[in-house]
N, C-alpha and C positions, 0 to 999 in steps of 0.2 A: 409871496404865494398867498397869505392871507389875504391882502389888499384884492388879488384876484378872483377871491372867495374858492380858492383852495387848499384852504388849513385843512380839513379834513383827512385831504389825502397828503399834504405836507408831513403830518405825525408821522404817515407812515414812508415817506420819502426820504425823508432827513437822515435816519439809522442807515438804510440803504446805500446809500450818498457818501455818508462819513468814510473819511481815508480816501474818498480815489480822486482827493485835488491837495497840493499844499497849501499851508499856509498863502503862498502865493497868488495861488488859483492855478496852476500848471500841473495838467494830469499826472498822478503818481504811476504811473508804467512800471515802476519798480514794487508796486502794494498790488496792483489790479490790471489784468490784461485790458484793453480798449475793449475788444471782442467783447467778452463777461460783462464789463460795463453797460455797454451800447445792451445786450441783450435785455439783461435786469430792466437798463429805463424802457426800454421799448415795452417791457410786460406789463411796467407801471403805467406806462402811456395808455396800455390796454384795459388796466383794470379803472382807471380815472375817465375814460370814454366810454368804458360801459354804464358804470355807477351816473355819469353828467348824460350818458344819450342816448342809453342801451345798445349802444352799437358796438363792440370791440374792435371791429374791421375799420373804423374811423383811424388807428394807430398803424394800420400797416404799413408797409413800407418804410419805415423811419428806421429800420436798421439795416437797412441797403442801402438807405440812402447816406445815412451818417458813414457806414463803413466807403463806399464807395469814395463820397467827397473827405474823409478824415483819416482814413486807417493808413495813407501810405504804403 
């Protein structure tokens, strides 16, 4: 994220983040619903599009689409 020059908002991504993967990288479903998840990054997507382009509508979509193609 830093290399992408988004440390900034990494700081506040990473707390967010913690617990809903194992050690292995395999979503913990049993700590965090998908739904909850997918929403929270989606907000985060929104607040890092506004702050990079003042646009927050630049993240729409991305919790439709994630649920749609991932939720089962």
């Amino acid at each position: 994220m830093g290399q992408l020059g988004l440390g900034r908002q990494f700081g506040r991504l990473a707390p967010r983040l913690d617990g809903a993967f194992r050690a292995d990288g395999v979503f913990a479903h049993d700590r965090l619903r998908f739904v909850d998840f997918v929403d929270d990054v989606e907000d985060l997507l929104e607040d890092v599009a506004w702050q990079e382009q003042g646009d927050k509508e630049a993240a729409d979509g991305f919790e439709e689409y994630m649920l749609r193609h991932y939720s089962g």
